[in-house]
C-alpha positions in Angstrom: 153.1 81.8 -174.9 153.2 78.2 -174.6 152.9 77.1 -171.2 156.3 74.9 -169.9 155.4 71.6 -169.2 156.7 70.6 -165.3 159.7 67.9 -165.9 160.8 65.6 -163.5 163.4 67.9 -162.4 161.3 70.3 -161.7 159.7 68.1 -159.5 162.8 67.0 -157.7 163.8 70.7 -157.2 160.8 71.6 -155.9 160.6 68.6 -152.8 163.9 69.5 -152.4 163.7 72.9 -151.1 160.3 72.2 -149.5 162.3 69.7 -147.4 164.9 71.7 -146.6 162.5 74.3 -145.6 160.6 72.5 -143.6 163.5 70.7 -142.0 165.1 74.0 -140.5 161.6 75.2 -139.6 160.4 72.5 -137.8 164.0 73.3 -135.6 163.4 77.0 -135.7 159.7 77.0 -134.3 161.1 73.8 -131.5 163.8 76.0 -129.7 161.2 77.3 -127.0 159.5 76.0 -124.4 156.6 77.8 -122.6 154.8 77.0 -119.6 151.5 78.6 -117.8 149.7 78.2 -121.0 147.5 75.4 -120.1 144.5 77.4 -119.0 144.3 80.0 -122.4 143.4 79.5 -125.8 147.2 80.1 -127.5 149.4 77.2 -128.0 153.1 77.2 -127.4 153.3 76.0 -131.2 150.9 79.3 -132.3 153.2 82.0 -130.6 156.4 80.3 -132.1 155.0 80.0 -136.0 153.4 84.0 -135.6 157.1 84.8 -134.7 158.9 82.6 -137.3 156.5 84.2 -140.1 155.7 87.5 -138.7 158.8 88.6 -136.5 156.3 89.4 -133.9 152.9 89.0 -132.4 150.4 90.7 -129.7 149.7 89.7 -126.5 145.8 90.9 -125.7 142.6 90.3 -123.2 139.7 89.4 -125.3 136.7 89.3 -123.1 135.4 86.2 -125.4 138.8 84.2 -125.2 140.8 85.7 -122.5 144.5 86.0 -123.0 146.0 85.4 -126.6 148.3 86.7 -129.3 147.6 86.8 -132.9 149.8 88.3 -135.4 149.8 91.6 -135.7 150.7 94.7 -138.3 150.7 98.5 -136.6 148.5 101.3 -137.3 150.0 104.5 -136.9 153.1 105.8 -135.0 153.8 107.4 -132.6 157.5 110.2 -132.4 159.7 107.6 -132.2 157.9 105.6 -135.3 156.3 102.8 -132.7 152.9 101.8 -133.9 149.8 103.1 -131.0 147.5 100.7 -131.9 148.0 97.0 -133.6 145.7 95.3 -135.4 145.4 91.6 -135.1 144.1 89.2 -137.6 142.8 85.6 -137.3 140.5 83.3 -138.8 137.3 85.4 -138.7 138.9 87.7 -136.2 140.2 91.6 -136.9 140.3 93.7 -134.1 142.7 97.0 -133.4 144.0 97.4 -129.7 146.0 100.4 -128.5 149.2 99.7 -128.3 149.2 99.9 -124.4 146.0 97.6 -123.8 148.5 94.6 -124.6 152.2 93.1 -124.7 154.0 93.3 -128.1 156.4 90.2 -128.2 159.2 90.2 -130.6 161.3 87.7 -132.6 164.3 89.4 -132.2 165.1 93.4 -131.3 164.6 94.0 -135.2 161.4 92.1 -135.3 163.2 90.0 -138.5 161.0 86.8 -139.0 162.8 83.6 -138.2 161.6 82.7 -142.2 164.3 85.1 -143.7 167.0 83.6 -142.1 166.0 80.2 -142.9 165.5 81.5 -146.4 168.9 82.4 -146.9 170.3 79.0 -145.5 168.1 76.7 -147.7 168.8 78.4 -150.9 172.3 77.7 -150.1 171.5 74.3 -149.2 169.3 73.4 -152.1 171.8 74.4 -154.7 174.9 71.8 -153.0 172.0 69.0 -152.9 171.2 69.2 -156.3 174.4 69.7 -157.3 175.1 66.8 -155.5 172.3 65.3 -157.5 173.8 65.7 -160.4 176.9 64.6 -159.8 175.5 61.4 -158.5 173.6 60.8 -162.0 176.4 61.7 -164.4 178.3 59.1 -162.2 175.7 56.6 -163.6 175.7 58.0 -167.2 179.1 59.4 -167.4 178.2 59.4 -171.2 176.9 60.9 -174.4 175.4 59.0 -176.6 175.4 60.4 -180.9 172.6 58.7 -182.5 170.3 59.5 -185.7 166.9 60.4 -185.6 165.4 56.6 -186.3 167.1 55.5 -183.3 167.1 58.4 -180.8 164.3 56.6 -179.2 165.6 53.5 -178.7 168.7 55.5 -176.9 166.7 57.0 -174.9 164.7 54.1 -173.4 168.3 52.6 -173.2 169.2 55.1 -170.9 166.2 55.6 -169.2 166.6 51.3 -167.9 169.8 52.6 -166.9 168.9 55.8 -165.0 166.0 53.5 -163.5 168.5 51.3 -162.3 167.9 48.0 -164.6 170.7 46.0 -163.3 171.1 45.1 -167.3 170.2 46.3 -170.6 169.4 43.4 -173.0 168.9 44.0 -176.6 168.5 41.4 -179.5 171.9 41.3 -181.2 170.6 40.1 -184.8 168.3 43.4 -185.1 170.6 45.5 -183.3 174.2 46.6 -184.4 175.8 48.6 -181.4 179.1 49.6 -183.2 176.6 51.1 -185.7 173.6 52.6 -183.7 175.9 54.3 -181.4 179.1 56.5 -180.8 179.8 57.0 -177.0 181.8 60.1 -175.8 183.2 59.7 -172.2 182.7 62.8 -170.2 185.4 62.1 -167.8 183.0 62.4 -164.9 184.5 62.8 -161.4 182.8 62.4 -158.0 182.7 65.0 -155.7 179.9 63.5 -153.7 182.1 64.2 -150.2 183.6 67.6 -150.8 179.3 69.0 -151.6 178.8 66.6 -148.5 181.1 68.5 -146.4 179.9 71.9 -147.6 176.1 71.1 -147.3 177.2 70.3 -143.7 178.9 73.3 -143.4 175.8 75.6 -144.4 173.8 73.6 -142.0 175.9 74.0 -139.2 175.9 77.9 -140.0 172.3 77.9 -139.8 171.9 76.0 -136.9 174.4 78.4 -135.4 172.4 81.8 -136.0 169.3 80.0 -134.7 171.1 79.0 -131.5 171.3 75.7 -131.6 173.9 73.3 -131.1 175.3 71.9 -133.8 178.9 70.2 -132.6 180.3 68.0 -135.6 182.1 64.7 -133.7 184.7 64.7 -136.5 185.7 68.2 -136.6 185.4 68.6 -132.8 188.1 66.5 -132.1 190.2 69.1 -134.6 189.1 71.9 -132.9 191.4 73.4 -129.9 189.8 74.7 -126.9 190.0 78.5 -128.1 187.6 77.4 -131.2 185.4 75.0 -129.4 184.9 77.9 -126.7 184.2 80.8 -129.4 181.5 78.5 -131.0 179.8 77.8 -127.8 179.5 81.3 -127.2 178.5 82.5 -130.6 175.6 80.0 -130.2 175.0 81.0 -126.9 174.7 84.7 -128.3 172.6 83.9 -130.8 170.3 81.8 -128.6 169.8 84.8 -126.4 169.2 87.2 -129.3 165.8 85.5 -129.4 165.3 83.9 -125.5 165.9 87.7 -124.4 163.1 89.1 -126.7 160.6 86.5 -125.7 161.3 86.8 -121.9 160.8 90.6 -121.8 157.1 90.1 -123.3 156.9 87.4 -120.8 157.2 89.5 -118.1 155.0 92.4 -119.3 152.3 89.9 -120.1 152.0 88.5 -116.6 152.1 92.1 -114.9 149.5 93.1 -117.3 147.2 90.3 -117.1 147.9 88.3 -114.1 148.8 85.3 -116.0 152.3 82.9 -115.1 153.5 82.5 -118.3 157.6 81.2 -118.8 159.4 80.6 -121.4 162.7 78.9 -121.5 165.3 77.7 -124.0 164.8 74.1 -124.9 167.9 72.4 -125.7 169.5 68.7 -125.4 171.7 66.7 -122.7 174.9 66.2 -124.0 174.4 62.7 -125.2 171.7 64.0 -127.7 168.9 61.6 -125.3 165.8 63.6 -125.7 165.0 67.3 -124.7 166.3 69.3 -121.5 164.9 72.2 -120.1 167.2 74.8 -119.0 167.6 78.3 -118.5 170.2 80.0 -121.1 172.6 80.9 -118.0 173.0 77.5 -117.0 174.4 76.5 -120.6 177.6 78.1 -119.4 178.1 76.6 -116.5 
């Protein structure tokens, strides 16, 4: 079987999802803030990309490093199907650790990796962008073009200055007879540009939702009564704490366990969108 040759298409599709990708993850593994990490070996931005990938990591004493978390798959279970030891894998590290030598923490109370969710999302995302895409370039060729085979490549280097945005085609008019090189159907093309706008926006805002972040729209805000505005603040507030509340209950068991004053705290903006604010989740309500 002939192997497909990669098109420019395929190439656009593929930095568009990557983009997209990349874009809600670099949000995703940015909601947190930790503090009392100064003095160990793990990284605020480790902990949160283990949890984003994995859906959880472990919390251990290494007599070599001292106090870190790796990610971590379990090794037998226990009646109640909870792993009793983990084993934790870095680069050129495997170790197993009974499960009550060291602090599971979790993503979320179904250890789900932040990656699925944003999975979900950017499909959705990537298919209204390109669609969008689409639209945009039939808007610039909303033609077809009937030819013969001795000048199908002429055509096609036609449209190709015109899909390159060549401000002007010009062509000899002694060797060249338009009426007879070409017949031109007009597909009617129509530009729905806004409406996949407004959807992509939509999606967004949906994802940016289950990850707990705020993600008020100035035009549709000012649509919204207070009911609406109030049941959207709290479903992102719900959401936010779905993770915060995961994270803080390691927290805690880490520092009783090894002595260490670790915090984490939800890390959102002031409400003029001017850098980052630290707050705890309860003060978002008041």
């Amino acid at each position: 079987m002939k192997n497909k040759r990669i098109t420019e298409t395929d190439i656009d599709n593929i930095i568009t999802e990557s983009f997209l990708y990349k874009r809600l993850r670099l949000l995703a593994v940015n909601r947190f803030k930790y503090g009392g990490l100064e003095d160990l070996l793990i990284e605020e931005r480790h902990v949160e990309k283990f949890l984003f990938d994995e859906g959880k990591c472990f919390w251990f004493n290494d007599p070599n490093y001292g106090v870190m978390c790796l990610p971590c798959q379990g090794v037998g279970v226990n009646v109640l199907n909870d792993p009793t030891r983990w084993r934790v894998t870095g680069f050129g590290y495997v170790k197993e650790i009974k499960a009550n030598d060291g602090v599971l923490m979790e993503n979320n109370k179904l250890r789900m990796p932040t990656s699925e969710i944003v999975s979900y999302f950017v499909k959705q995302m990537y298919e209204v962008i390109r669609t969008r895409d689409v639209n945009v370039k039939t808007l610039k060729l909303p033609f077809i073009i009937a030819t013969d085979d001795k000048r199908e490549l002429t055509a096609k280097k036609i449209l190709e200055m015109i899909n390159d945005n060549t401000y002007a085609v010009v062509v000899n008019k002694n060797s060249l007879n338009l009426d007879d090189f070409i017949k031109v159907l007009n597909t009617g093309a129509k530009s729905f540009t806004t409406d996949l706008t407004d959807l992509y926006h939509d999606i967004l805002n949906e994802a940016l939702t289950y990850l707990g972040i705020n993600n008020a729209n100035t035009d549709k805000k000012e649509r919204l009564i207070t009911d609406e505005a109030n049941a959207n603040n709290q479903l992102i507030e719900s959401c936010s704490e779905m993770f915060l509340e995961s994270r803080r209950r390691a927290v805690d068991e880490i520092n009783k366990k090894f002595g260490t004053n670790i915090t984490v705290e939800l890390r959102t903006t002031d409400e003029g969108g001017n850098g980052y604010e630290i707050k705890p989740i309860q003060e978002l309500t008041t």
